[in-house]
N, C-alpha and C positions, 0 to 999 in steps of 0.2 A: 281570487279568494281561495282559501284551504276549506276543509271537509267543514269545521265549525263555522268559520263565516259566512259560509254559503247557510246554513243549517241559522244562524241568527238572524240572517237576509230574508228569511223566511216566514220564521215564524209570526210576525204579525200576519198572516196572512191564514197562515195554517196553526190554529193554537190546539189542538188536539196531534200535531209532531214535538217530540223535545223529550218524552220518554224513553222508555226501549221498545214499548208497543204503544198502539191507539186501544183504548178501549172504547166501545160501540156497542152501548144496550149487554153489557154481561159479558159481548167478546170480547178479546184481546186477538190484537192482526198486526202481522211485523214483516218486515220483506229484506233482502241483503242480496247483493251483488257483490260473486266473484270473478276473478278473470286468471285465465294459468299465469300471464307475465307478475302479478302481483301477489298474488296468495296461495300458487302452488305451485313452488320449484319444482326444480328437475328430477326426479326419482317419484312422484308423489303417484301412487295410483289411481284410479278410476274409483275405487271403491272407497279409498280415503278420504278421495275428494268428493264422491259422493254423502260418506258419511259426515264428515269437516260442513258442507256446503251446507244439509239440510240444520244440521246439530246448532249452526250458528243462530240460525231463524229459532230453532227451539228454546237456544239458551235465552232468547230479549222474551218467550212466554216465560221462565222460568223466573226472569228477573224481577215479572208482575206479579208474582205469587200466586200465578196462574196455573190450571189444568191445563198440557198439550193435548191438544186432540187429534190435530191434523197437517200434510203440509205438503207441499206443490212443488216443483222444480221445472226452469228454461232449462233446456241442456242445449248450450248451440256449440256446433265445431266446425272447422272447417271441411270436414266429411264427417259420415259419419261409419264408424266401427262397430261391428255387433258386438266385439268382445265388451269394450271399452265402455259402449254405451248399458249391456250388462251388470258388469261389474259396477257402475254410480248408481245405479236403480239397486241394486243389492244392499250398496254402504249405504242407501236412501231411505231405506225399509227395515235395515237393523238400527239405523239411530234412533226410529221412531217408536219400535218398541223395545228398546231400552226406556223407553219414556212411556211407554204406555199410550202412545199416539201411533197414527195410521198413516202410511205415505199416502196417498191418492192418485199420482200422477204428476201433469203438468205440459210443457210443450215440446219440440225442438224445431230447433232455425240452426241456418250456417251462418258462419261470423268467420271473422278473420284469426279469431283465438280459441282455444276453450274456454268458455265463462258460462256461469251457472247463476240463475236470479232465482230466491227461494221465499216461501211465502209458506207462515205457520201461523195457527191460530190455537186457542185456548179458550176455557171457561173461567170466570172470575170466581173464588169462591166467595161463600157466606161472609169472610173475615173481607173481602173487598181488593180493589190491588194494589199493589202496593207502590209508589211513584219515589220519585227522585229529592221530592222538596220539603219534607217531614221531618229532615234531622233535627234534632234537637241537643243545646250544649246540654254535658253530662252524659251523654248517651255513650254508648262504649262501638268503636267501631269495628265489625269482623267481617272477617272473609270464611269461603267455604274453599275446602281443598286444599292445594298445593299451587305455587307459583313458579311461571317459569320453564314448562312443560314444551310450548310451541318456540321459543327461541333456544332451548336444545335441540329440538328438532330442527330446525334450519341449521345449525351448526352441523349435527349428521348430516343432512342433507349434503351441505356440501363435500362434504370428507367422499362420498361419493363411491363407498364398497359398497358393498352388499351386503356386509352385516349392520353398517349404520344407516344404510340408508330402508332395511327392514324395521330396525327400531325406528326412525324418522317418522314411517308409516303409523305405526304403532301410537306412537305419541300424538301424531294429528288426530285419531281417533277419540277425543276426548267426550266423558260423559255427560250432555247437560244438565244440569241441576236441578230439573225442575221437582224432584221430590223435596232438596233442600228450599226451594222457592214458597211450596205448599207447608213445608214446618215454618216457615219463619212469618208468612202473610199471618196478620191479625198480631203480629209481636214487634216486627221491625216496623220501624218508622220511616226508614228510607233504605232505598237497594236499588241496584244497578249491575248490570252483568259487565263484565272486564274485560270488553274486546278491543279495548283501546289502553289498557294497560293498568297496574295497581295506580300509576304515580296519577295519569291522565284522569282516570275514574275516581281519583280523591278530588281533584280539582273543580271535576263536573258535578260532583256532588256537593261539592261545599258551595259552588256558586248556585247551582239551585235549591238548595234548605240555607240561603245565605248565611253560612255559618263556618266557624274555621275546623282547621282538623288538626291533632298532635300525632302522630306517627311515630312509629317504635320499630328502627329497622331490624330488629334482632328477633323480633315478634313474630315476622312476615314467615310462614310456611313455606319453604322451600323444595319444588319438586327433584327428589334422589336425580333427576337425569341431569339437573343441573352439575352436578358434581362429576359429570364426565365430562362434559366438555369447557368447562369455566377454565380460564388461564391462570386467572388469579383469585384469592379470597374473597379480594373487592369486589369481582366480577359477579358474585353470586348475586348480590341486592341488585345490580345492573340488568342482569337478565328477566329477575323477577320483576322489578319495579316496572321497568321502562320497553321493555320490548313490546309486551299486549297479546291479544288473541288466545288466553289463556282461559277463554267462556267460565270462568267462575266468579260468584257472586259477592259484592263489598254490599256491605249492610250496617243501619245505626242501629241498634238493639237500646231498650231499657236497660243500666246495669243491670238491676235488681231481676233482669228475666233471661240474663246471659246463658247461665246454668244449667237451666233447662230447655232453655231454646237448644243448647250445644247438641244433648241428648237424643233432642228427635231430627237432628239434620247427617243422613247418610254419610256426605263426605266430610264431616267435620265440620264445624265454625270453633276460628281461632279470633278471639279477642287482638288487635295488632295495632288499638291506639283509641284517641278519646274524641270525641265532639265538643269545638267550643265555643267563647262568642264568637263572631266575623270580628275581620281588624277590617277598620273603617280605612286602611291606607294603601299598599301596591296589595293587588289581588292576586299576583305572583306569591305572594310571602303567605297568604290563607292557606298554604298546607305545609305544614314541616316534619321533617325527622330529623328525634334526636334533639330540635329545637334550631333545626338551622333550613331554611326553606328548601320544599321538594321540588323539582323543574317540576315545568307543566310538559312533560316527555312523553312520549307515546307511539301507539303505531297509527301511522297517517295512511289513509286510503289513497289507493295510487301510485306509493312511493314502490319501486322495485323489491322484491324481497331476495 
């Protein structure tokens, strides 16, 4: 089975999984497992992957339109480095106040790779959280920020100098959203964080608010880094769409509160397509752009990066 089937083989079992958090009496508690063969090439420092590692757990508080408060990290390697293990515990401590939450700590074990397991928790606010299955057609769908961010950064990565694999760093660094999370709870109807991609995360949204989605590739926010390393024109919706790991937030908004929702969310919300009915026929064809169906494409856990 792949990452979702496993995750479908489940759920009757566990019906408080299938969000980006559980929530639990007011909390929200999220957990993510990295490993260096899969989620941090070669050039990637201690402190990126520190920050990258924790930032990810923050992003699925962020996605519930939750408060981050706090958040744990496994550091296992196959030794351990003072420098190295420094440096993650630093990137560990600035992600979280950038967010206004607090590192606490966490474990370490040896393993046979570097891999990092992270655990964040939040407060629900007054407005409640916000889940996955509320879209409603009519509803206008946005995103926060820019797309496309972590697959230029693997493209530096590889190039393998010193000045792109600096920016590379750079780019992994990404901010969680959870201020845009806290503007939008109590206005959106459904939201999801993007670690699986724009294309992937329209998919999983429309099957859980069973409803379709129209897509506007020209809409999508495109991150400037993309434009350094894209080959081709084409290539720009490719990177943004389908690559993933890009921890920003797809959301159904009311039209009539798009406006002002836009105004109070830091990284921006860009309107990039509409909420409609579900088609009762291939579930492949429930999201399109343009008017011609979106692959269900994405980043898969596991696969090499």
């Amino acid at each position: 089975m792949n990452e979702r089937d496993a995750l479908r083989a489940i759920a009757a079992d566990l019906p408080q999984a299938g969000d980006d958090a559980a929530v639990i009496d007011g909390t929200v508690i999220t957990t993510d497992m990295l490993h260096e063969r899969t989620d941090f090439p070669p050039g990637t420092t201690r402190y990126a992957a520190g920050w990258r590692a924790v930032g990810a757990s923050l992003s699925d508080v962020a996605a519930m339109g939750a408060a981050a408060s706090a958040a744990v990290a496994v550091y296992a390697d196959e030794a351990f480095d003072r420098e190295a293990l420094t440096r993650f515990v630093a990137g560990a401590v600035d992600v979280c106040e950038a967010v206004g939450a607090e590192y606490v700590g966490g474990d370490l074990d040896e393993h046979v790779e570097f891999t990092t397991a992270t655990t964040a928790v939040g407060d629900v606010t007054d407005a409640g959280p916000v889940t996955r299955d509320g879209a409603r057609p009519g509803d206008a769908l946005c995103v926060t920020g820019e797309w496309g961010r972590s697959a230029a950064a693997l493209r530096l990565f590889k190039r393998g100098d010193d000045g792109a694999i600096e920016r590379a760093n750079e780019l992994f660094r990404f901010t969680p959203r959870v201020a845009d999370g806290l503007a939008l709870a109590g206005t959106a109807t459904a939201m999801m964080d993007s670690s699986d991609g724009l294309a992937r995360s329209c998919h999983q949204l429309a099957e859980a608010s069973e409803v379709g989605i129209e897509l506007e590739r020209d809409a999508v926010p495109v991150h400037p880094a993309v434009e350094e390393v894209a080959e081709a024109s084409a290539e720009r919706f490719e990177l943004a769409a389908h690559f993933g790991e890009d921890f920003e937030l797809l959301c159904a908004v009311p039209e009539e509160d798009v406006s002002g929702v836009s105004e109070a969310c830091p990284a921006g919300l860009t309107r990039i397509g509409t909420v409609v009915e579900g088609s009762d026929g291939d579930a492949a064809a429930r999201v399109t752009a343009d008017g011609d169906p979106l692959p269900d494409r994405g980043f898969t856990h596991g696969t090499d990066k």
